[in-house]
C-alpha positions in Angstrom: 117.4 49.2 126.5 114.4 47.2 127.4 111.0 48.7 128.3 108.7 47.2 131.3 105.7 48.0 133.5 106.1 48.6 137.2 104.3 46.0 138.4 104.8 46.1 141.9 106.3 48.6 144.3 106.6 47.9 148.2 107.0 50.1 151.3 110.3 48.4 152.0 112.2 50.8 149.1 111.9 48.1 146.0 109.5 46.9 143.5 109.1 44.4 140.4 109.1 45.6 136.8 107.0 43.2 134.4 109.1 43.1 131.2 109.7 40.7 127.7 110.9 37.8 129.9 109.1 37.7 132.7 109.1 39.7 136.6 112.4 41.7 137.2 113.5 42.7 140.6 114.6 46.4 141.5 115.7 48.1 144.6 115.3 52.2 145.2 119.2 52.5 144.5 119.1 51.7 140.8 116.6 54.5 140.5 118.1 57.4 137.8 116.4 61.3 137.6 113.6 59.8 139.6 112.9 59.4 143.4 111.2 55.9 144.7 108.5 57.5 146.1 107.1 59.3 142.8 106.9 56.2 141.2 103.6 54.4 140.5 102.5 50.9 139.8 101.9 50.7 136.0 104.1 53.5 135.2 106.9 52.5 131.7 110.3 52.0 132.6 113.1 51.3 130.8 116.1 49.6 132.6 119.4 47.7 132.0 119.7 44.0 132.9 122.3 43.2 136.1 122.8 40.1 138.1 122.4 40.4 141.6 122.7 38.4 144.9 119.5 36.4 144.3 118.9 36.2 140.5 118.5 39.4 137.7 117.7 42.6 138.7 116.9 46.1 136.9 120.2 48.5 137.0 119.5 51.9 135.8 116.0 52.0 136.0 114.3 55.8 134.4 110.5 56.9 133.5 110.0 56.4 130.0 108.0 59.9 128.9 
């Protein structure tokens, strides 16, 4: 599963993760055992890879600990 950096989180309920290939799109819903608003910019993540409307996105985004 690859690993990222949350580089950007907005008060519209998604963010960007900063992984191996580049900025990664994720909305609040693909959130898993962790709530939007814990979440903090620089915080690991790890995340599947899912195409969505506009381009790739993060599915099944968790905290790494």
């Amino acid at each position: 599963m690859p690993e990222g950096t949350i580089k950007k989180l907005t008060d519209k309920g998604f963010g960007f993760i900063e992984g191996d290939r580049g900025d990664i799109f994720f909305h609040h819903s693909a959130l898993e055992g962790v709530s939007y608003d814990s979440l903090q910019e620089g915080q690991r993540v790890e995340y599947q890879e899912g195409r969505g409307p506009k381009g790739p996105c993060a599915e099944n985004v968790t905290v790494v600990a």
